[in-house]
LUMLUMPA-462728 format. One line per field, with one value per residue (C-alpha): x negated, y negated, z negated; residue number from 1; chain. Coordinates in steps of 0.02 Angstrom, whole numbers. Layout:
// residues N
c1 <- [X ...]
c2 <- [Y ...]
c3 <- [Z ...]
gugu <- [NUM ...]
lumnu <- [A ...]
// end
This chain:
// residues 440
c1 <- [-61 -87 -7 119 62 212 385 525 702 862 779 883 829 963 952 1053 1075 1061 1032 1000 968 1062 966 1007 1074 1225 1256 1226 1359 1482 1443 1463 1602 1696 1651 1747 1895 1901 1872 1757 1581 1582 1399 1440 1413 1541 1554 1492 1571 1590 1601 1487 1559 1394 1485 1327 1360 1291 1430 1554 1712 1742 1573 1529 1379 1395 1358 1252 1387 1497 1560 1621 1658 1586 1477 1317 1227 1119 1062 876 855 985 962 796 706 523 386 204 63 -103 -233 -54 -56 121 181 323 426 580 657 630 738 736 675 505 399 520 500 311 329 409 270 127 241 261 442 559 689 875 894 808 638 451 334 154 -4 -167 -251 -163 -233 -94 -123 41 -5 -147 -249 -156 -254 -364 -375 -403 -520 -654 -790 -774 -902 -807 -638 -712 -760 -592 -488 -596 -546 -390 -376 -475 -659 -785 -914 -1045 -939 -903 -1093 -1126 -999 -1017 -1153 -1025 -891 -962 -1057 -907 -794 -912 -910 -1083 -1116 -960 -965 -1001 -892 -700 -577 -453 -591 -555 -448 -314 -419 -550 -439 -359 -552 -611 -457 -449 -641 -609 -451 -557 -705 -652 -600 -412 -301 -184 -198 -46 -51 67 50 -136 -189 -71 -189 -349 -425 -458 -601 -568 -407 -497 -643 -487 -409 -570 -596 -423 -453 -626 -528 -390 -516 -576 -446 -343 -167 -113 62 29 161 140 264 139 169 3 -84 38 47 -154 -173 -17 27 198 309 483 579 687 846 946 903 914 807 868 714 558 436 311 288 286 472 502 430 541 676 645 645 805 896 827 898 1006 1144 1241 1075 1014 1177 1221 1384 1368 1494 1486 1504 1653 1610 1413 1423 1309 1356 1254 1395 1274 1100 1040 897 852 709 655 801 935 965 990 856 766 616 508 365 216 189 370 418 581 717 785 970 1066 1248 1310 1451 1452 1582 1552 1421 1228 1098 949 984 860 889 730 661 536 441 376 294 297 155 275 174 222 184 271 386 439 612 716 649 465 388 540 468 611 572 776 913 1082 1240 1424 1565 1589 1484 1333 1166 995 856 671 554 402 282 216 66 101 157 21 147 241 410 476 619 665 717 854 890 960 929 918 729 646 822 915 965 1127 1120 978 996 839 791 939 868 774 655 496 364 305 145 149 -24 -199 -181 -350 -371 -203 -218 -396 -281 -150 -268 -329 -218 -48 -25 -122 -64 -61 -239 -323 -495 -624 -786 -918]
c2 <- [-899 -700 -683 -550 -417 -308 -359 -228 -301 -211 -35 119 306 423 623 738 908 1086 1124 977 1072 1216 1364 1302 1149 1248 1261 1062 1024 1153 1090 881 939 1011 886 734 839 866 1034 1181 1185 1349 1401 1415 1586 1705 1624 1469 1287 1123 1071 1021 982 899 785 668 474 461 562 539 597 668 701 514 429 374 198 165 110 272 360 524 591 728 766 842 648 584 427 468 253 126 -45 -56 -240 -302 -362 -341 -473 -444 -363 -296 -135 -50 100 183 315 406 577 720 652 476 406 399 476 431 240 299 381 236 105 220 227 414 384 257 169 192 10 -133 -198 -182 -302 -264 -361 -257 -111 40 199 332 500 567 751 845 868 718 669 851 961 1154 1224 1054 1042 908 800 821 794 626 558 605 519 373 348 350 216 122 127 111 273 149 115 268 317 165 257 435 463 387 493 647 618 550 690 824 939 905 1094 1141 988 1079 1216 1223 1151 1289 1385 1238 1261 1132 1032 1037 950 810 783 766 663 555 507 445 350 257 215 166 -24 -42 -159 -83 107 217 373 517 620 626 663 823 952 879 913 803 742 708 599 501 474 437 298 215 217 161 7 -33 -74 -150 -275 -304 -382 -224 -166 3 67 213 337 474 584 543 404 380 361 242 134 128 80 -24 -186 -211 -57 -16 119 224 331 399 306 123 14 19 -86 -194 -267 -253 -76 -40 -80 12 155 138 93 261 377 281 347 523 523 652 593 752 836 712 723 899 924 1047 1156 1111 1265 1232 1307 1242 1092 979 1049 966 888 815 782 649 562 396 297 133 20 141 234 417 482 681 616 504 403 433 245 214 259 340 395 572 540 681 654 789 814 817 911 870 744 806 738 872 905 883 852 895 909 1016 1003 1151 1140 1233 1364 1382 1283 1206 1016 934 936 795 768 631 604 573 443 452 497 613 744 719 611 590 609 566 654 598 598 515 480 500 462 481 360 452 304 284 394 509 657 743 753 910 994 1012 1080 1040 1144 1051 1108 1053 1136 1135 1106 1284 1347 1440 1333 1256 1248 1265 1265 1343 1253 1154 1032 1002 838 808 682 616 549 390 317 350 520 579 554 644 767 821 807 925 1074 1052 972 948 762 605 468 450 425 268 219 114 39 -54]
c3 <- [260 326 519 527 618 640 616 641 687 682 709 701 764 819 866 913 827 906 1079 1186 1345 1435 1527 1698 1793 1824 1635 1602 1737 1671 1488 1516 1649 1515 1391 1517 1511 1320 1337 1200 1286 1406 1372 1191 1122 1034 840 891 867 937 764 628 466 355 248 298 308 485 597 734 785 987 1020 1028 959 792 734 585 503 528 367 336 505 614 748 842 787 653 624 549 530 499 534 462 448 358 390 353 331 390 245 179 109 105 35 86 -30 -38 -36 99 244 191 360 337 467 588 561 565 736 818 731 794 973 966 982 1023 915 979 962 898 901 842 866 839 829 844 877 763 685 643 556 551 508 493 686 738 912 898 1050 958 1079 1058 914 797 871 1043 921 850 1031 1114 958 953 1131 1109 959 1121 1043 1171 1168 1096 959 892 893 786 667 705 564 450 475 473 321 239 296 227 379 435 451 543 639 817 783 860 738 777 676 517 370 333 224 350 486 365 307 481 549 389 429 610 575 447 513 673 636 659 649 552 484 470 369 292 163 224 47 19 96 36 -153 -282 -258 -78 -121 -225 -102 21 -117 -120 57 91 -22 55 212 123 62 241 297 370 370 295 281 163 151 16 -116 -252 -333 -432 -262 -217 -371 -381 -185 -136 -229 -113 -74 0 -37 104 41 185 329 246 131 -31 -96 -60 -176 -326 -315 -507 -498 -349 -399 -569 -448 -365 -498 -556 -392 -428 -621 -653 -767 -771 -837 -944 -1076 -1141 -1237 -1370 -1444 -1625 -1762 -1872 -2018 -2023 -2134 -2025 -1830 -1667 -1515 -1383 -1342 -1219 -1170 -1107 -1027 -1099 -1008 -1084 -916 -937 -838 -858 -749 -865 -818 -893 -910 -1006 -1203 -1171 -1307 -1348 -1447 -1547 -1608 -1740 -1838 -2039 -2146 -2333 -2415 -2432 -2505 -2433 -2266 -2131 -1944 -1823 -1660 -1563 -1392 -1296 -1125 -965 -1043 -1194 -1304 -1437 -1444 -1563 -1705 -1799 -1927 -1967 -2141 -2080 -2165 -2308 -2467 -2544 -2378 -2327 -2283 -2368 -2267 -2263 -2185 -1998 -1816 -1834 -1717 -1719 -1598 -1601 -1463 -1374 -1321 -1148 -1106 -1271 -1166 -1015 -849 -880 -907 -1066 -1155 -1324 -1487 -1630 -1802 -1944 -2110 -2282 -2332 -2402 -2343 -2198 -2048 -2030 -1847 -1739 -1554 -1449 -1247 -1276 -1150 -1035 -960 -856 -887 -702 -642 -583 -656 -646 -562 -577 -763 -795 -659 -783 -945 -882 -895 -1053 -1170 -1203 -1296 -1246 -1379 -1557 -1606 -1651 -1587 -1671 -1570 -1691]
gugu <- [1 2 3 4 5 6 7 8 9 10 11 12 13 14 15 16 17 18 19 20 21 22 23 24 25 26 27 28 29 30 31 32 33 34 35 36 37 38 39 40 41 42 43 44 45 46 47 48 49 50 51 52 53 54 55 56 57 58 59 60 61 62 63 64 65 66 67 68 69 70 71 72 73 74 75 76 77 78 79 80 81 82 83 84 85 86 87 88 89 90 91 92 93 94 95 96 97 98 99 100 101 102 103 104 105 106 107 108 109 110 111 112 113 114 115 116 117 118 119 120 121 122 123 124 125 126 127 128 129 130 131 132 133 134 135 136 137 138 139 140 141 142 143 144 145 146 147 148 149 150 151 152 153 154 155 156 157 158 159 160 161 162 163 164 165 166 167 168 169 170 171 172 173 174 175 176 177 178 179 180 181 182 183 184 185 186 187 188 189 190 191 192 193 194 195 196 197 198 199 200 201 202 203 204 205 206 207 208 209 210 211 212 213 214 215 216 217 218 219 220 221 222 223 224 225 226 227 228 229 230 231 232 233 234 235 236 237 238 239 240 241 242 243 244 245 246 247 248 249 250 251 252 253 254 255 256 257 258 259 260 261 262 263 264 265 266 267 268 269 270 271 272 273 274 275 276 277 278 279 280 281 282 283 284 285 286 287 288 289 290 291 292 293 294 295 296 297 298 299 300 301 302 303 304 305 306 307 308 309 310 311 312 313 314 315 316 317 318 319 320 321 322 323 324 325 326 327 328 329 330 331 332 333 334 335 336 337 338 339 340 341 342 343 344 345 346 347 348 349 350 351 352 353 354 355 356 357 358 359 360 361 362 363 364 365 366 367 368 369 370 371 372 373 374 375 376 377 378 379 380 381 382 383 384 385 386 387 388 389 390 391 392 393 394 395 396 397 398 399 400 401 402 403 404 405 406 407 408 409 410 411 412 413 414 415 416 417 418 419 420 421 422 423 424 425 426 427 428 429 430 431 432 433 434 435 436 437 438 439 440]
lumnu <- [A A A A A A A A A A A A A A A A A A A A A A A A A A A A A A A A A A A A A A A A A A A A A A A A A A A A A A A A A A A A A A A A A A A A A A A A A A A A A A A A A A A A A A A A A A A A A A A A A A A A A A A A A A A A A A A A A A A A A A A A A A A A A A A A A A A A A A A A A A A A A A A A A A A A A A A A A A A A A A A A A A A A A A A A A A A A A A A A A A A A A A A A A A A A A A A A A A A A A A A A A A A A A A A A A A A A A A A A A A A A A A A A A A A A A A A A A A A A A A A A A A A A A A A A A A A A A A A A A A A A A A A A A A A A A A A A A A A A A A A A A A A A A A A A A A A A A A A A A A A A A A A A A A A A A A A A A A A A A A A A A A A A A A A A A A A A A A A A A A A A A A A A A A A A A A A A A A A A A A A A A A A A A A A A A A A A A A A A A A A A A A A A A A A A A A A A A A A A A A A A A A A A A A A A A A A A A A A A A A A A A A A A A A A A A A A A A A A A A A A A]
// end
């Protein structure tokens, strides 16, 4: 069975907002003077407040540290971690997702030791790699060869072992030409290329990384994906941190997700991710009430739509059929009316159009007075990753429309699969499903 090699206990991270420090000693003894007594700081200036009124979980009242725990109170503390317990096997590869502000470069910085927790404990076994940001462990005014000796010394390579892998990093970070030129002279993607390289191919223990794929291109990420799985296969740790989700899912068979400080969930990381976009549904978007036209015969009340579990949801995953449901309202008995549905994309295209008699050989449907539904199911992998908004009617066929309602909704189809293949789609076509293949 794998050892652990780092177990985090009971960790929470706390800061402290605003000004920490006063412009003199003078000012820091007149400030926590007045703040034994009860008293409004002195050094404040004109307009300014003791208070501050977030409405965040994490606050205190009096000016005294909140506890994780705290709830709807007020004060100059945040707790950026609460609690936080896992562990990680060795040859693990973890990803970590969540919103902005979720905790997770924090809990980074105090696994790489940039920081300290507030309380708790991290225990750590091996030598760790972290590329937190881009230049992580880069001195401006040093080449990159000088760069890649100075941050192999610091991971604690010998200078003989980074020679023995100098050759590979530059040649896989591309630089080759710039390579004895300052990297304050480097562009973005230049840096993350260079730093990406050196925390690879130096032989840690465990590798750390954020967002490290956001600056670079395509091509690049995916070198980085199959780099990243090369030393997943060797053995080695990563704890893979990243906003996209295809990355994740492709890399990372084991995944937690952060929301506000606390873990909310840890495990097969298709279902985390689907946990995710869960918490990011918006049910208040995904129904619309509609106003329904008293004197059309056949009026729509409501649109919604729904992902394959029957949660409302506007952000689909690629991977998932999902459900768009109308509700309408009928006056008086018909025999020819038709009810449809239209899809147009972010380049107002249109990409689809389809009616409730499809497939029905008189070209209609026959309705009775009352509210009735009707759905239509998009299949997984039908749609390229987009946003879409969606056109209703329902009319008399040959005729005028009864009621037609134009970007009466809105949804987005997310990424969360192979993101190279769909990243390639996106710019040239609009639907990927619906054909049939034959091989002989």
């Amino acid at each position: 069975m794998p050892d652990t090699v780092i177990k985090v206990e009971n960790i929470s991270k706390q800061y402290r907002l605003g000004m920490v420090g006063a412009t003199s000693i003078a000012d820091d003894l007149k400030r926590n003077w007045a703040r034994v007594r009860g008293k409004e700081d002195p050094t404040l200036k004109i307009g300014q407040s003791n208070t501050l009124t977030t409405g965040s979980k994490i606050q205190t009242t009096n000016n005294k540290p909140a506890s994780p725990t705290g709830r709807q109170q007020t004060s100059d503390y945040v707790w950026a971690l609460k609690d936080i317990n896992f562990e990680v096997k060795q040859g693990e590869v973890l990803g970590i997702i969540g919103k902005n502000g979720a905790g997770k470069s924090t809990l980074l910085k105090i696994l790489s030791k940039v920081t300290s927790p507030t309380k708790g404990d991290v225990k750590i076994k091996g030598r760790i790699a972290s590329l937190l940001e881009v230049g992580t462990g880069f001195h401006s005014e040093l080449s990159g060869r000088e760069n890649i000796f100075l941050n192999g010394a610091i991971l604690g390579m010998t200078k003989a072992e980074i020679k023995s892998k100098f050759d590979e990093i530059v040649d896989f970070s591309g630089i080759e030409r710039y390579i004895d030129t300052p990297v304050k002279r480097y562009s973005s993607g230049m840096y993350v290329r260079l730093a990406f390289a050196v925390a690879a191919h130096l032989d840690p223990d465990i590798l750390i990384l954020d967002e490290v794929l956001a600056v670079g291109d395509a091509e690049f990420q995916k070198k980085c994906l199959g780099k990243m799985g090369e030393v997943a296969k060797g053995g080695r740790t990563i704890l893979f941190v990243s906003h996209n989700l295809a990355s994740v899912r492709s890399l990372c068979k084991k995944s937690m997700l952060l929301n506000e400080g606390e873990i909310t969930g840890i495990g097969d990381t298709a279902n985390i991710i689907s946990q995710y976009l869960l918490s990011n549904k918006s049910e208040k978007n995904a129904i619309v009430t509609l106003i329904p036209d008293s004197n059309a015969n056949v009026s729509f009340t409501k649109i919604w739509i729904t992902d394959s579990q029957g949660n409302l949801n506007t952000d689909v995953d690629v991977l998932n059929p999902f459900m768009i449901g109308l509700e309408f309202k009928v006056l008086h008995n018909t025999t020819n009316t038709e009810i449809s549905i239209g899809l147009t994309n972010s380049n107002d295209v249109k990409v689809l159009f389809s009616s409730l008699s499809d497939g029905n050989d008189k070209g209609f449907v026959e309705l009775k007075p009352g509210i009735h539904k009707a759905s239509i199911w998009l299949q997984e992998k039908f749609l390229v990753p987009d946003t879409y908004t969606v056109r209703i009617s329902a009319h008399y066929p040959g005729k005028l429309n009864i009621d037609t309602r134009e970007n009466v909704f809105r949804f987005a189809i997310i990424e969360t699969g192979s993101t190279m293949f769909y990243n390639g789609a996106v710019s040239w076509c609009c639907v990927l499903g619906g054909a049939k293949w034959s091989l002989k």
